[in-house]
PQR file of N, CA, C, O and H, with PARSE charges and radii, in Angstrom:
ATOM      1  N   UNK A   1       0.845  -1.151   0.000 -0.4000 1.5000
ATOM      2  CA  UNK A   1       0.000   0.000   0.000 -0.0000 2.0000
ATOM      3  C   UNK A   1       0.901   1.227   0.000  0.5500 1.7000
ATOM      4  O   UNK A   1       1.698   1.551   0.880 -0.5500 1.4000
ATOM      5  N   UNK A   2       0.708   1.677  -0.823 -0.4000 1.5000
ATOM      6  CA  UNK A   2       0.910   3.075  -1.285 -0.0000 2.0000
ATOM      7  C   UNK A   2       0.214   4.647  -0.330  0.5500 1.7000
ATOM      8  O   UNK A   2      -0.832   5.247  -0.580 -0.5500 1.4000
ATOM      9  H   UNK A   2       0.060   1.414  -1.538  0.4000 1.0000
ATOM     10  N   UNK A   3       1.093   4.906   0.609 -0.4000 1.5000
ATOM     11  CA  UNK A   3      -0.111   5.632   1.251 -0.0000 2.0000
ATOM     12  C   UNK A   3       0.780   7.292   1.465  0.5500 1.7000
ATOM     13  O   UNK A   3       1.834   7.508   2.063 -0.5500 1.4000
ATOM     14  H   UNK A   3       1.942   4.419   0.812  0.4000 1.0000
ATOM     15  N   UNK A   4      -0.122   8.256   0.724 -0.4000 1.5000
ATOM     16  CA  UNK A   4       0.725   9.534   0.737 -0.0000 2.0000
ATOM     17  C   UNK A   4       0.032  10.303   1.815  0.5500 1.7000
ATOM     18  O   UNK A   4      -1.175  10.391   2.036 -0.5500 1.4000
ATOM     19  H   UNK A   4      -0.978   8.080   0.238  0.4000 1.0000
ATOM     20  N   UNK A   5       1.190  10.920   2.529 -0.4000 1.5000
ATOM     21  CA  UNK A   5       1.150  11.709   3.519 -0.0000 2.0000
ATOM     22  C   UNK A   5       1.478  13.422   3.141  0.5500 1.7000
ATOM     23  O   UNK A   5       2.448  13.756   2.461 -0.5500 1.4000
ATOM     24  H   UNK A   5       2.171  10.849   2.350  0.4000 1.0000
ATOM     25  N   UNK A   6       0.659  14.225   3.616 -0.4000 1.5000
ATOM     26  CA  UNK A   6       0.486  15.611   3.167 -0.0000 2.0000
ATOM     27  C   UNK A   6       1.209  15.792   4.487  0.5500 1.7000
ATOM     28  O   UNK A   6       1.588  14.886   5.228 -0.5500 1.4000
ATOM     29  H   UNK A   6      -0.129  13.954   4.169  0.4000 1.0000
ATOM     30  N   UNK A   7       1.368  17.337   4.703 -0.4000 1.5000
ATOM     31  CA  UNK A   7       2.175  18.302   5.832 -0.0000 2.0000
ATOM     32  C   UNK A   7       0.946  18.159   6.969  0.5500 1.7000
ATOM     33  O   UNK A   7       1.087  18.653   8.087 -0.5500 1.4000
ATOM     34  H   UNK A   7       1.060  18.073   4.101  0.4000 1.0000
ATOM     35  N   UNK A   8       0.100  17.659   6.699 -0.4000 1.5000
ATOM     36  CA  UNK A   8      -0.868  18.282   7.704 -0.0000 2.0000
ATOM     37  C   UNK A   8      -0.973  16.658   8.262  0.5500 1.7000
ATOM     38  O   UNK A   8      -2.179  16.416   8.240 -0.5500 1.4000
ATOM     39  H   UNK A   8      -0.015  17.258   5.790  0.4000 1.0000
ATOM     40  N   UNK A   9      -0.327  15.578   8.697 -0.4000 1.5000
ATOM     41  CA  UNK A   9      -0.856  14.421   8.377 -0.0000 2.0000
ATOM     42  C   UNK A   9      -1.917  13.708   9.439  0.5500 1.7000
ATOM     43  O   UNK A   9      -2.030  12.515   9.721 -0.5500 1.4000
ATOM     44  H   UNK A   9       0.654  15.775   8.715  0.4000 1.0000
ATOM     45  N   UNK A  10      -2.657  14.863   9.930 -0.4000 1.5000
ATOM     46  CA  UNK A  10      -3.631  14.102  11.219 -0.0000 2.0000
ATOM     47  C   UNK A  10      -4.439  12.547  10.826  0.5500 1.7000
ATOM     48  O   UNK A  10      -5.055  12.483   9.762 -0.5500 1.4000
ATOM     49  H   UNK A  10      -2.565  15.832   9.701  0.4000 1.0000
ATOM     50  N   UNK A  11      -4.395  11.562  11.578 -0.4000 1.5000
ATOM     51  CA  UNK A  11      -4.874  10.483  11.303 -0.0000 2.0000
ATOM     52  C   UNK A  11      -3.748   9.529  10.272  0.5500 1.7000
ATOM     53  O   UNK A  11      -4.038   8.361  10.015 -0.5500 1.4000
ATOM     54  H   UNK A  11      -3.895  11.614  12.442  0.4000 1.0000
ATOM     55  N   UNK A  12      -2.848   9.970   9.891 -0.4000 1.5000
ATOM     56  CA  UNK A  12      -1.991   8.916   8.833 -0.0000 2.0000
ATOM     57  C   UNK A  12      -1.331   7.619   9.893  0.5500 1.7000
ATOM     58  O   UNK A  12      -1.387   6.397   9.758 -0.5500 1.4000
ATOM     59  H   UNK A  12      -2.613  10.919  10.100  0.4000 1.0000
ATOM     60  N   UNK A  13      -0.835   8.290  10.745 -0.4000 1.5000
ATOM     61  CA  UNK A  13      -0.210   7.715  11.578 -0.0000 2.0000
ATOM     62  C   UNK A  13      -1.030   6.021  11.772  0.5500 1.7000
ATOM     63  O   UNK A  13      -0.687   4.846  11.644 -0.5500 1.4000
ATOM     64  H   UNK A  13      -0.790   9.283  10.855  0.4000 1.0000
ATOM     65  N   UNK A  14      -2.074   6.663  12.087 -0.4000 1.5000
ATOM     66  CA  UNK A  14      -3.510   5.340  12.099 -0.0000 2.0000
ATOM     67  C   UNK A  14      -3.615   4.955  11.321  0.5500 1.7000
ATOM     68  O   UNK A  14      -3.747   3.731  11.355 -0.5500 1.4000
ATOM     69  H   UNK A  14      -2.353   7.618  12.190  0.4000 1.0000
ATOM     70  N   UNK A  15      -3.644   5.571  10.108 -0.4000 1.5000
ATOM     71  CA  UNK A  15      -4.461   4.872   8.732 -0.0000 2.0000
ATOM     72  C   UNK A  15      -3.213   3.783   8.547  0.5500 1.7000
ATOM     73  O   UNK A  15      -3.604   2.635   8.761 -0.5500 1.4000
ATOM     74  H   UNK A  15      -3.537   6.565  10.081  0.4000 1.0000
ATOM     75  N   UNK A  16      -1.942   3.867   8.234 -0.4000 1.5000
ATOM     76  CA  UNK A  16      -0.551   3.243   8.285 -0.0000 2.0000
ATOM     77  C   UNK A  16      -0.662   1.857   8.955  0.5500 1.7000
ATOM     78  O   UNK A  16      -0.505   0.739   8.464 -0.5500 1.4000
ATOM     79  H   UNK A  16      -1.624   4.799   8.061  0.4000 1.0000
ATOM     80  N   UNK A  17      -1.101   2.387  10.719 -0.4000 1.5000
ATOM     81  CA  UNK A  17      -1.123   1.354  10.981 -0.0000 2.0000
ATOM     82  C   UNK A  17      -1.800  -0.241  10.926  0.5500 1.7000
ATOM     83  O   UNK A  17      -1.441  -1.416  10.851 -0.5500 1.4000
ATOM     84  H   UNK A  17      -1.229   3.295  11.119  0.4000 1.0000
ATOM     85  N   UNK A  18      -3.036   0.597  11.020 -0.4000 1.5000
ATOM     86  CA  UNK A  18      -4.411   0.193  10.587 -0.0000 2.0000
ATOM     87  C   UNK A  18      -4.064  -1.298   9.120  0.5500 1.7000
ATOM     88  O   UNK A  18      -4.263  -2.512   9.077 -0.5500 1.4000
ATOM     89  H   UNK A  18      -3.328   1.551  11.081  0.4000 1.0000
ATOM     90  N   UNK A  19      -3.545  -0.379   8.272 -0.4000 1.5000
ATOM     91  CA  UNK A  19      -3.613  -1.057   7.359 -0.0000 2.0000
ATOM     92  C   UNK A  19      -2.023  -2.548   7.595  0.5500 1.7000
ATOM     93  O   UNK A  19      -1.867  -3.718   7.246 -0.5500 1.4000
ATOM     94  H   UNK A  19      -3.383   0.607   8.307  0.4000 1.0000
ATOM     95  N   UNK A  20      -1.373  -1.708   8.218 -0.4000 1.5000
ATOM     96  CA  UNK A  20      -0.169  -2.758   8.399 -0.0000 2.0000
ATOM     97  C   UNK A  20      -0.286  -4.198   9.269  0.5500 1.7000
ATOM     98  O   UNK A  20       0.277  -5.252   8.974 -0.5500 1.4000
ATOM     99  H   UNK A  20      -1.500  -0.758   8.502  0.4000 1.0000
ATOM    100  N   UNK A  21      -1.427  -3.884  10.755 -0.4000 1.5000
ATOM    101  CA  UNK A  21      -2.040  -4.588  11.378 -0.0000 2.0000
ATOM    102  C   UNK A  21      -3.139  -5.717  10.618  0.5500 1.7000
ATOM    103  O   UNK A  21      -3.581  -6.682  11.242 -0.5500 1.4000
ATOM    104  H   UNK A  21      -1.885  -3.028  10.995  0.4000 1.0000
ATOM    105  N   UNK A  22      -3.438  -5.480   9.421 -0.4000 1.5000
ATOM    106  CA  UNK A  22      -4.018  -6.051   8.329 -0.0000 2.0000
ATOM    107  C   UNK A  22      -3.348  -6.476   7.282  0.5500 1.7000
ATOM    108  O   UNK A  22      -3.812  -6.452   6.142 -0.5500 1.4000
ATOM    109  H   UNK A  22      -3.079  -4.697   8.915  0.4000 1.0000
ATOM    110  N   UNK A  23      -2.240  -6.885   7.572 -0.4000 1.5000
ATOM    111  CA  UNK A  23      -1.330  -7.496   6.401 -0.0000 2.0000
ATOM    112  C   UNK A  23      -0.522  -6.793   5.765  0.5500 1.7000
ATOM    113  O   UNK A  23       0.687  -7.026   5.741 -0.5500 1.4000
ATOM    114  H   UNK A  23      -1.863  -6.905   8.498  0.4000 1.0000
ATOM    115  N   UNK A  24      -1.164  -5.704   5.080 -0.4000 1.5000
ATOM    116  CA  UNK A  24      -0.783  -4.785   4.268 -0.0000 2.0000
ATOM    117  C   UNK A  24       0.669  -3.909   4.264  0.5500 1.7000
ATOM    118  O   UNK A  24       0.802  -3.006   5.090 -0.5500 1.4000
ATOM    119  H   UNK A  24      -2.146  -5.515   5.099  0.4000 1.0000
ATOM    120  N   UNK A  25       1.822  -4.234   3.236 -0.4000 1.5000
ATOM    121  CA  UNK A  25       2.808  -3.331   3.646 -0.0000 2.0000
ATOM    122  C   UNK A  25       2.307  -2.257   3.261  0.5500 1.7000
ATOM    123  O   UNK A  25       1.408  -1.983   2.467 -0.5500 1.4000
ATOM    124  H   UNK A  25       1.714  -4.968   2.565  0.4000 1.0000
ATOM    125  N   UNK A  26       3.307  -1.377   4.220 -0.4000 1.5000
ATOM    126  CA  UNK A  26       2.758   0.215   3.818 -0.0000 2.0000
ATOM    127  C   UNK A  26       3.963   0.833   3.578  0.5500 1.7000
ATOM    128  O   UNK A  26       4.900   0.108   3.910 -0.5500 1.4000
ATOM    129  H   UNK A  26       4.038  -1.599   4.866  0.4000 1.0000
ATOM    130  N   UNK A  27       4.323   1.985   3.090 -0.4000 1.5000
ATOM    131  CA  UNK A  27       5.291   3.043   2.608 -0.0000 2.0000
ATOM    132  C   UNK A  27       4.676   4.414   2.518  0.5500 1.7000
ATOM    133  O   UNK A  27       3.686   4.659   1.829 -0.5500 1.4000
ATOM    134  H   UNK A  27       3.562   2.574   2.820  0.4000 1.0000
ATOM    135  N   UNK A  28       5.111   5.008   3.016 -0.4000 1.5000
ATOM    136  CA  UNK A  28       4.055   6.126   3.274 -0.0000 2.0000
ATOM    137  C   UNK A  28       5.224   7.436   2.760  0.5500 1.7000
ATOM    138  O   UNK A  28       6.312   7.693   3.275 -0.5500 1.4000
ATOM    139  H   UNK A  28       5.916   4.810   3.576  0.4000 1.0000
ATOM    140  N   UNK A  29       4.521   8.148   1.520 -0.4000 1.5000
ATOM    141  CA  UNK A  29       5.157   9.207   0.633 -0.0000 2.0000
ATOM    142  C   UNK A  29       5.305  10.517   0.908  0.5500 1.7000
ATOM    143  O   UNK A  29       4.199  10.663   0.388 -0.5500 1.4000
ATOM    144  H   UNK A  29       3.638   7.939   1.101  0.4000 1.0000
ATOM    145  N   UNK A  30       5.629  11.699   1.250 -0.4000 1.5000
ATOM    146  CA  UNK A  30       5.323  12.675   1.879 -0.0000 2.0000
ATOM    147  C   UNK A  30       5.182  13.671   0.525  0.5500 1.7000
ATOM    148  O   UNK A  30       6.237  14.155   0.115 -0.5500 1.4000
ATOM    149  H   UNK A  30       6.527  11.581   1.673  0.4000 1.0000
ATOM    150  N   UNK A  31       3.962  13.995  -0.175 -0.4000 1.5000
ATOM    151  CA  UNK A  31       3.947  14.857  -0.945 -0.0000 2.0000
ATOM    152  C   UNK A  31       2.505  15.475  -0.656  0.5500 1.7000
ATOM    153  O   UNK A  31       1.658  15.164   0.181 -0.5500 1.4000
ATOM    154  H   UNK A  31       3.106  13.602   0.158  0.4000 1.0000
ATOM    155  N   UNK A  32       2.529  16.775  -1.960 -0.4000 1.5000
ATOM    156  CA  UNK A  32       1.669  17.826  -1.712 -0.0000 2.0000
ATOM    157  C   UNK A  32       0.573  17.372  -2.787  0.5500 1.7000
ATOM    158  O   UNK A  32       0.905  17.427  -3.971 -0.5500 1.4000
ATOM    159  H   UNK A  32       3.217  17.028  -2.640  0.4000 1.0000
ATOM    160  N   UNK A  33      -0.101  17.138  -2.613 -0.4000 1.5000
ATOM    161  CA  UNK A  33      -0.828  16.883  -3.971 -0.0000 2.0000
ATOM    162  C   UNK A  33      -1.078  17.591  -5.285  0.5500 1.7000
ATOM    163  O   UNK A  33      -1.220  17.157  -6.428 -0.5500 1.4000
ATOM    164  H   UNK A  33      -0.371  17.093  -1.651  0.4000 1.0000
ATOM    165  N   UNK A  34      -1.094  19.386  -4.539 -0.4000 1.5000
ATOM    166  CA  UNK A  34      -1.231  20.244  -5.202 -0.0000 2.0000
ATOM    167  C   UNK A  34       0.303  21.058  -5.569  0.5500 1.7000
ATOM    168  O   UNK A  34       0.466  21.783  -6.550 -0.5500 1.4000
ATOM    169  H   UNK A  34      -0.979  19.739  -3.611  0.4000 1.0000
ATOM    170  N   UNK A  35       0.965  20.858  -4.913 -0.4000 1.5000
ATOM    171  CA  UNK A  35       2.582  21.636  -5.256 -0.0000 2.0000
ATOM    172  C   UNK A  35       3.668  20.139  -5.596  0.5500 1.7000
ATOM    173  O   UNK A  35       3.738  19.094  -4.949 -0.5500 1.4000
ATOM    174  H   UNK A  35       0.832  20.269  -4.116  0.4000 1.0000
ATOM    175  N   UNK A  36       4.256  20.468  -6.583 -0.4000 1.5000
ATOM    176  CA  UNK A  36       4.806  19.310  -6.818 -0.0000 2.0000
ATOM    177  C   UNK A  36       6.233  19.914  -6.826  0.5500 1.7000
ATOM    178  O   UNK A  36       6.954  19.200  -7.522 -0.5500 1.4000
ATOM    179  H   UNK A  36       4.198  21.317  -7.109  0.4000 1.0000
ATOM    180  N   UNK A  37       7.119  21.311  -6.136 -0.4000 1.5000
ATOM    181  CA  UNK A  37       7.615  21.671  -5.656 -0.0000 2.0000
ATOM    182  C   UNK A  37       8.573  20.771  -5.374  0.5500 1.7000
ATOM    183  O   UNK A  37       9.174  20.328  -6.353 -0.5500 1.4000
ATOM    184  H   UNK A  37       6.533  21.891  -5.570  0.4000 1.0000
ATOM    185  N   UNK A  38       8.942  20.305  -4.122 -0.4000 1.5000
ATOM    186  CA  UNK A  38       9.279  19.392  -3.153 -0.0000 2.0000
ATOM    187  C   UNK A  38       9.206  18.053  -3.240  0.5500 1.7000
ATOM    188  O   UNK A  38       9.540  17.276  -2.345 -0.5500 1.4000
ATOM    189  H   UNK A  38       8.454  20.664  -3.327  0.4000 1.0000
ATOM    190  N   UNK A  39       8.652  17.677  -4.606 -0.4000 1.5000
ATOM    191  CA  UNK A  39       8.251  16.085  -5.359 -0.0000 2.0000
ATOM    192  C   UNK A  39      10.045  15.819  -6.093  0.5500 1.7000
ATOM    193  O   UNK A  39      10.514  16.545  -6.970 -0.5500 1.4000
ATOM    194  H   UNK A  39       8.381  18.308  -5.333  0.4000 1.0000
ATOM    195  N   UNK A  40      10.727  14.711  -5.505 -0.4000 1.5000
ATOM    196  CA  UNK A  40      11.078  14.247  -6.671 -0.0000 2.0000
ATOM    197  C   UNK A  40      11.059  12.592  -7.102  0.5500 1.7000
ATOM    198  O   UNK A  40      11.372  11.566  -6.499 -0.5500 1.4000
ATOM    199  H   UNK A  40      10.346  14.121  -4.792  0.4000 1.0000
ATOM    200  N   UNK A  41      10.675  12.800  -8.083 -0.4000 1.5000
ATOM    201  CA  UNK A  41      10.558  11.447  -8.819 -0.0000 2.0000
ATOM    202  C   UNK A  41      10.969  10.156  -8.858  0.5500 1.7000
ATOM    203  O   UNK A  41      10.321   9.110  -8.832 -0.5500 1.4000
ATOM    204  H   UNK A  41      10.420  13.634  -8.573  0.4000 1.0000
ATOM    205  N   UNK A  42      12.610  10.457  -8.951 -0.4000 1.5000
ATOM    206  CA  UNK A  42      14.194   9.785  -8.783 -0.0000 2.0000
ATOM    207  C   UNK A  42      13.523   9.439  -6.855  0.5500 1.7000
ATOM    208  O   UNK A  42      12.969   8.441  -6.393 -0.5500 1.4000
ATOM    209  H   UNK A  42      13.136  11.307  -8.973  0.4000 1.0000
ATOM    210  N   UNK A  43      13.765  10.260  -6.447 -0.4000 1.5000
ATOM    211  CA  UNK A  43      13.569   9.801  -5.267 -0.0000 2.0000
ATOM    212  C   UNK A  43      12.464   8.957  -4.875  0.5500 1.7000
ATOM    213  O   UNK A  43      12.819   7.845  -4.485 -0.5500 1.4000
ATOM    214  H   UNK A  43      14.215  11.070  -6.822  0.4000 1.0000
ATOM    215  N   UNK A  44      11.487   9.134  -4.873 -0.4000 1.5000
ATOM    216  CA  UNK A  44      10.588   8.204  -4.845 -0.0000 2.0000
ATOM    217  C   UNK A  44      10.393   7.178  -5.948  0.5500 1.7000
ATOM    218  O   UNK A  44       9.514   6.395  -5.588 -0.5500 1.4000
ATOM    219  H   UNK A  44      11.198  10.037  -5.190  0.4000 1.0000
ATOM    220  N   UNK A  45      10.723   6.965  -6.786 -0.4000 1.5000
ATOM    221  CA  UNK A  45      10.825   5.706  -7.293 -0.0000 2.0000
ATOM    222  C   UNK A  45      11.808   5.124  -6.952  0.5500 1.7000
ATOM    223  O   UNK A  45      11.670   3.917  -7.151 -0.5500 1.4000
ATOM    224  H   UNK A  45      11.438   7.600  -7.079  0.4000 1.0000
ATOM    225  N   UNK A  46      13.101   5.476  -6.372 -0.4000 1.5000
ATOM    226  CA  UNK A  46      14.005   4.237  -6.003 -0.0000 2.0000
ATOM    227  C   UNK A  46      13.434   4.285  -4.333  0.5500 1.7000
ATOM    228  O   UNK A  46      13.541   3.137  -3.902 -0.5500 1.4000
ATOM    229  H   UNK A  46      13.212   6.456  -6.210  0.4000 1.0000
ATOM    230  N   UNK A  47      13.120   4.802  -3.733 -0.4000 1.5000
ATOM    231  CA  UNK A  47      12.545   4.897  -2.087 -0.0000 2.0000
ATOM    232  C   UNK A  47      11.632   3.272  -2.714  0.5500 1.7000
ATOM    233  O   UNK A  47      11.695   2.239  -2.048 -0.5500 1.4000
ATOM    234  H   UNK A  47      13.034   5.734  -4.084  0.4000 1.0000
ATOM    235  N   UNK A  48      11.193   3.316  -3.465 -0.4000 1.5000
ATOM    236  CA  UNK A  48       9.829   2.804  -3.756 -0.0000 2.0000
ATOM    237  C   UNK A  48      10.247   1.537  -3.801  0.5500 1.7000
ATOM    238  O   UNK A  48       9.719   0.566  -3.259 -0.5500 1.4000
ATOM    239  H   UNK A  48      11.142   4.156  -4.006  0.4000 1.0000
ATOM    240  N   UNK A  49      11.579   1.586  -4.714 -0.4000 1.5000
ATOM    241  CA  UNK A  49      12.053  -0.058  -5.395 -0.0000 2.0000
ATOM    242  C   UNK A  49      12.525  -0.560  -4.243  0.5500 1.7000
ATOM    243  O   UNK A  49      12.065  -1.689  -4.073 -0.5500 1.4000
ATOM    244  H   UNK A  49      12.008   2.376  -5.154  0.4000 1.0000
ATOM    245  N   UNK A  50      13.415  -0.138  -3.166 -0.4000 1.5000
ATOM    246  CA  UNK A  50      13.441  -0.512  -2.300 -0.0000 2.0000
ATOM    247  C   UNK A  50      12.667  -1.329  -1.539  0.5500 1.7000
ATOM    248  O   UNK A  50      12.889  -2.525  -1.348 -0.5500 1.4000
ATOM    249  H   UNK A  50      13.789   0.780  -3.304  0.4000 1.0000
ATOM    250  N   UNK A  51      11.385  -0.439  -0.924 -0.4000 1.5000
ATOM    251  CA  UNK A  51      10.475  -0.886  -0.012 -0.0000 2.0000
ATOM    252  C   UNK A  51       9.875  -1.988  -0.690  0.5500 1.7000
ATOM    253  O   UNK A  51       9.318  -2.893  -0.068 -0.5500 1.4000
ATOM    254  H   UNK A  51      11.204   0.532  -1.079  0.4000 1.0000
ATOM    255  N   UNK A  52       9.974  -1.951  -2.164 -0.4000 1.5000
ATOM    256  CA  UNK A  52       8.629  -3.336  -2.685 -0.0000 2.0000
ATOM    257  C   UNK A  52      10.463  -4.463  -2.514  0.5500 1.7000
ATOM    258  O   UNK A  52      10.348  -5.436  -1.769 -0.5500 1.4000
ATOM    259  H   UNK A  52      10.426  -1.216  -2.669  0.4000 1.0000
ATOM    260  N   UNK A  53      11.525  -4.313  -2.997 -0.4000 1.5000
ATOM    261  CA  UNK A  53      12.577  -5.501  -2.348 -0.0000 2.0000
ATOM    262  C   UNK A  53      12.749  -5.746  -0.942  0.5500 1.7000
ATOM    263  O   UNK A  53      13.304  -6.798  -0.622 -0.5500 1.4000
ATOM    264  H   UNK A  53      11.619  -3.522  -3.602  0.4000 1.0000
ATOM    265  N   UNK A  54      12.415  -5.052  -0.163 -0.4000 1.5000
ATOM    266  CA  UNK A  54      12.394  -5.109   1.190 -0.0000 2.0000
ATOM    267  C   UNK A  54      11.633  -5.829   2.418  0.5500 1.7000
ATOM    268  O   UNK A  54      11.858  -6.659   3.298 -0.5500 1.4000
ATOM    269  H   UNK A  54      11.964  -4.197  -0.423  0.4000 1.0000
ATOM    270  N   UNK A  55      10.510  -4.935   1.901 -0.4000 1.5000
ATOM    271  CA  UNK A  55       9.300  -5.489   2.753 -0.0000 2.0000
ATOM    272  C   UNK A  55       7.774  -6.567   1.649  0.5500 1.7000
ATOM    273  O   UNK A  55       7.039  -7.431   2.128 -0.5500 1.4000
ATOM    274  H   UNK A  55      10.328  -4.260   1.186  0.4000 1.0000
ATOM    275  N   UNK A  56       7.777  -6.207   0.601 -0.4000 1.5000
ATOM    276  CA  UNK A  56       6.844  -6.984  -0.168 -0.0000 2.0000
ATOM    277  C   UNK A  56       7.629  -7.936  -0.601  0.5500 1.7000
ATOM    278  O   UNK A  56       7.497  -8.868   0.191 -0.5500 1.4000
ATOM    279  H   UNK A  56       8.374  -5.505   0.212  0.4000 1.0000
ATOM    280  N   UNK A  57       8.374  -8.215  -1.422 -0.4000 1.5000
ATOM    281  CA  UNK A  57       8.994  -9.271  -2.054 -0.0000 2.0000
ATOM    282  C   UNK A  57       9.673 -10.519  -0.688  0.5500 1.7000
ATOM    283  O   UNK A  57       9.539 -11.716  -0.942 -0.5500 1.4000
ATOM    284  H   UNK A  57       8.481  -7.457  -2.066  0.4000 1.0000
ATOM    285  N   UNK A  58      10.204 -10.199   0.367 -0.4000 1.5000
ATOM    286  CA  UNK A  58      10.872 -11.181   1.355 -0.0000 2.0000
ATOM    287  C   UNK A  58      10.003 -12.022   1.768  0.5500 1.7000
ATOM    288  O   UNK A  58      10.325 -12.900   2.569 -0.5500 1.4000
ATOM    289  H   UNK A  58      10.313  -9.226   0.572  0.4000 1.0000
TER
END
């Protein structure tokens, strides 16, 4: 699970867990939805390749 976290992140913390307590890996993204500013790409796609060799694939 793919789960993006905004600046404001009330409740993520839960939702994260929530879903992890349910099987589900989680990775949780920190972007803006609306400013893509502070987005980079490179970075989150290898953050990404990681977590799916890490925690999904083992």
């Amino acid at each position: 699970m793919v789960h993006l976290v905004s600046d404001d992140p009330r409740g993520s913390y839960f939702t994260a867990r929530a879903l992890e307590s349910a099987g589900f890996p989680v990775i949780e993204i920190e972007a803006d939805n609306v400013d893509a500013r502070t987005y980079d790409g490179d970075q989150v796609a290898a953050r990404i390749g990681r977590w799916l060799e890490d925690a999904v694939l083992r």
